[in-house]
C-alpha positions as CSV (number, residue, x, y, z in Angstrom):
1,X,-9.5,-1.4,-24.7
2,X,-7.8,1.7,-23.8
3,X,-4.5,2.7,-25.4
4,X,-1.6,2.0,-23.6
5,X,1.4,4.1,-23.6
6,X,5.0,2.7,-24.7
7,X,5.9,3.6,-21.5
8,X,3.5,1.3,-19.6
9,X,4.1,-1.3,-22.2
10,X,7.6,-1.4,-20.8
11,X,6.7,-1.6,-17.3
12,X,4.3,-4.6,-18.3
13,X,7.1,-6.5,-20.3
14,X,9.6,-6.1,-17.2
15,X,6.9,-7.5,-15.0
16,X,6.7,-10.3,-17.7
17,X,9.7,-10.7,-17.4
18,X,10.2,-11.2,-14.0
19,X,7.2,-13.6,-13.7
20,X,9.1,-15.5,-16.0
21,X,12.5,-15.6,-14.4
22,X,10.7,-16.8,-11.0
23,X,9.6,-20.0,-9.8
24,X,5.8,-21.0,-10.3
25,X,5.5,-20.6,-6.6
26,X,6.0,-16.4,-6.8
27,X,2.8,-14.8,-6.9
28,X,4.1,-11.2,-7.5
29,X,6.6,-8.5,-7.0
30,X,7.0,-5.5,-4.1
31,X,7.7,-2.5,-5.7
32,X,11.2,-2.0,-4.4
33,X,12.0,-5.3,-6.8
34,X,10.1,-3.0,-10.1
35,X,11.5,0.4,-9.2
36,X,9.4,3.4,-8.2
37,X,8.6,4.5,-11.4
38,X,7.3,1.1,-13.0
39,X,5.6,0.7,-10.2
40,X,3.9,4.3,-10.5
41,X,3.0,3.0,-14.6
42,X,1.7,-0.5,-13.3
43,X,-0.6,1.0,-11.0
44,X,-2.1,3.2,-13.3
45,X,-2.9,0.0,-15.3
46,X,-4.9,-1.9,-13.2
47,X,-8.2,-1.1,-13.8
48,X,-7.5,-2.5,-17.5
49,X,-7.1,-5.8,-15.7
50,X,-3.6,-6.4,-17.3
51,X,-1.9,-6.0,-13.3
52,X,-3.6,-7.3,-10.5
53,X,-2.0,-5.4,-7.2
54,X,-2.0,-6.4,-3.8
55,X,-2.3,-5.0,-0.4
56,X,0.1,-6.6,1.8
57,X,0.5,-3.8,4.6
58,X,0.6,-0.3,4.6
59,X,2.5,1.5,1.8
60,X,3.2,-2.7,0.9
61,X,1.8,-3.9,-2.3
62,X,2.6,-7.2,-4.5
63,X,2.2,-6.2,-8.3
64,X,1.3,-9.2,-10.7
65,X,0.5,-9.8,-13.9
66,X,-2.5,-11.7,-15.4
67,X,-3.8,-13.6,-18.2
68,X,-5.1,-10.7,-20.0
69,X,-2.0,-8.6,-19.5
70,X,0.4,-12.0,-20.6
71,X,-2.4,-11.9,-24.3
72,X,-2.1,-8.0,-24.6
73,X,1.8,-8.2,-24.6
74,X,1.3,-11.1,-27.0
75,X,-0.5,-10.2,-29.5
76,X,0.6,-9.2,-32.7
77,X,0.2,-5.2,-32.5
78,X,0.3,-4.0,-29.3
79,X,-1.6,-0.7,-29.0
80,X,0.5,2.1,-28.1
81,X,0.4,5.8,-27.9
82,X,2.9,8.2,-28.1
83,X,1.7,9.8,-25.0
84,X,4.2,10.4,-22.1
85,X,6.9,9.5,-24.3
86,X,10.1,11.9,-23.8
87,X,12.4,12.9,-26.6
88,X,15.7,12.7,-26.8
C-alpha cells in the first residue's frame, strides 16, 4: 500500500466524517459539500480504492468512501508521509 500523505489522511477523515453524520440513504458527497481542495486530495486517492468517485454529469462527481478506506483510517498506525505538508 502506498503511503499516504497527512494531508490526504485529512481529507479521508472529513469524508468519514460526513458519511457518518448522514443518513444510511446518502451514497456520497459533490465536491462543493468537501471543498475544492479535499476534493483535489480525494481524487488523487482513488486508485488506492480508499474513495470511490462518481460521474454524475459533466464537471459533477459524487465522492465516497469505502470499506477499505473506513479499515485504513482505522487501523492502529496509519501510514503517513511528510510529503506535501507546509510549515508553519
Amino acid at each position: 500500500m502506498s503511503k499516504m500523505t497527512h494531508r490526504q489522511t485529512w481529507a479521508l477523515t472529513l469524508l468519514a466524517r460526513l458519511h457518518d453524520k448522514a443518513s444510511p440513504e446518502v451514497r456520497g458527497f459533490h465536491a462543493w459539500r468537501l471543498g475544492s481542495h479535499a476534493a483535489r486530495l480525494l481524487r488523487s486517492m482513488e486508485k488506492t480504492g480508499f474513495v470511490k468517485i462518481e460521474r454524475q454529469a459533466e464537471n459533477c462527481f459524487r465522492y465516497s468512501i469505502t470499506e477499505a478506506g473506513r479499515d485504513h483510517l482505522q487501523s492502529p498506525t496509519p501510514e503517513a508521509s511528510d510529503e506535501g505538508r507546509e510549515t508553519e
